[in-house]
C-alpha positions in Angstrom: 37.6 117.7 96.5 37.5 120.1 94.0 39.0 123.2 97.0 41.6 120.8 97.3 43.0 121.5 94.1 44.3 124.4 93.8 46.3 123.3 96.9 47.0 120.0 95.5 48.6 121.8 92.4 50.2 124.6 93.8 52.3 121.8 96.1 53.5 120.4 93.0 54.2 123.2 91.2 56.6 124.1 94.3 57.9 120.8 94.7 58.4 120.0 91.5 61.0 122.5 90.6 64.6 122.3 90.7 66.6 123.6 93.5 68.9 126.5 93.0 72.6 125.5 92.8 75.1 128.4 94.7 78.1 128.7 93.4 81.5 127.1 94.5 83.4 128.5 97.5 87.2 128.6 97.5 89.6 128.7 100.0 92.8 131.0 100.1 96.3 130.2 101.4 95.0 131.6 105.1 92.0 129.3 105.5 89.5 132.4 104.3 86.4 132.1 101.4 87.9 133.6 98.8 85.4 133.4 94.8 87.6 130.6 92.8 89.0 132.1 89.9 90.5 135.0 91.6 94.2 135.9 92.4 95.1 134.1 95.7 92.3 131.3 95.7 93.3 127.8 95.8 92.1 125.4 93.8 88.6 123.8 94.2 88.5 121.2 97.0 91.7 122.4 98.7 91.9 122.4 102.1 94.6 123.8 104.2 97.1 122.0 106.2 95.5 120.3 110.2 97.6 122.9 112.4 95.8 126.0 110.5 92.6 124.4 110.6 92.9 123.4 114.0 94.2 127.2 115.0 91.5 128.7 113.0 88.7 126.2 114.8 90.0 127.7 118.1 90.2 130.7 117.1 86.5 130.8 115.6 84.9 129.3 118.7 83.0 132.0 120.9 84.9 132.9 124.4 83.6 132.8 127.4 82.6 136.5 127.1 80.3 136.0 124.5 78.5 133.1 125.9 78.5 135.1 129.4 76.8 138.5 127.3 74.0 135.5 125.0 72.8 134.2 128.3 72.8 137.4 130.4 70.7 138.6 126.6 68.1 135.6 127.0 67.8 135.6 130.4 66.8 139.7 130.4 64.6 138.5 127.2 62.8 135.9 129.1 62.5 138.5 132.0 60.5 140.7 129.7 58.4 138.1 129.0 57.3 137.4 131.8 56.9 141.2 133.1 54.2 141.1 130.0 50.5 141.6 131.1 47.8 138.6 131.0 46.3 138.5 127.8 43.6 136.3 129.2 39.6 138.1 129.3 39.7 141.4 130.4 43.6 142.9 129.1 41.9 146.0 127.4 39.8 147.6 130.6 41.0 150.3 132.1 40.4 151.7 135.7 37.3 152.0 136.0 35.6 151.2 132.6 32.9 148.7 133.7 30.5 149.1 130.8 27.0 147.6 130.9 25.8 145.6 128.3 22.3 144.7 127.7 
């Protein structure tokens, strides 16, 4: 019980703080994040009209290039992997380095 509570006290300590607050994000006339205050940012809450934000959706979604080159990526990742040795008993011998103990 009593190694327990330095555990049991740093968990509160962590939990019972407050969570940082970011700051608000604005949006210009174009659909872009833009600090609020600033010349060109809309007000807070704005949003722009359905056929830009529709456009800009489209035009943010990866192509088919990009999905082709992330597979072909994890694929040659997962290749790797399994070209690694077996980790297993005896990974560290080398040739011929049969050691007697006793």
């Amino acid at each position: 019980m009593r190694a327990a509570m330095p555990v049991l006290a740093a968990t509160l300590v962590i939990l019972g703080g407050s969570p940082a607050m970011a700051a608000p994000t604005c949006l210009d006339r174009h659909g872009d994040m833009a600090r609020c205050g600033t010349a060109g940012a809309m007000p807070l809450g704005w949003s722009g009209p359905a056929d830009l934000e529709g456009a800009r959706r489209v035009a943010d979604a990866p192509g088919e290039g990009k999905l082709i080159g992330l597979t072909l990526f994890l694929a040659g990742l997962f290749g790797l992997f399994a070209l690694m040795p077996d980790f297993e008993d005896s990974w560290d011998r080398q040739g011929e380095d049969d050691e007697r103990r006793g």
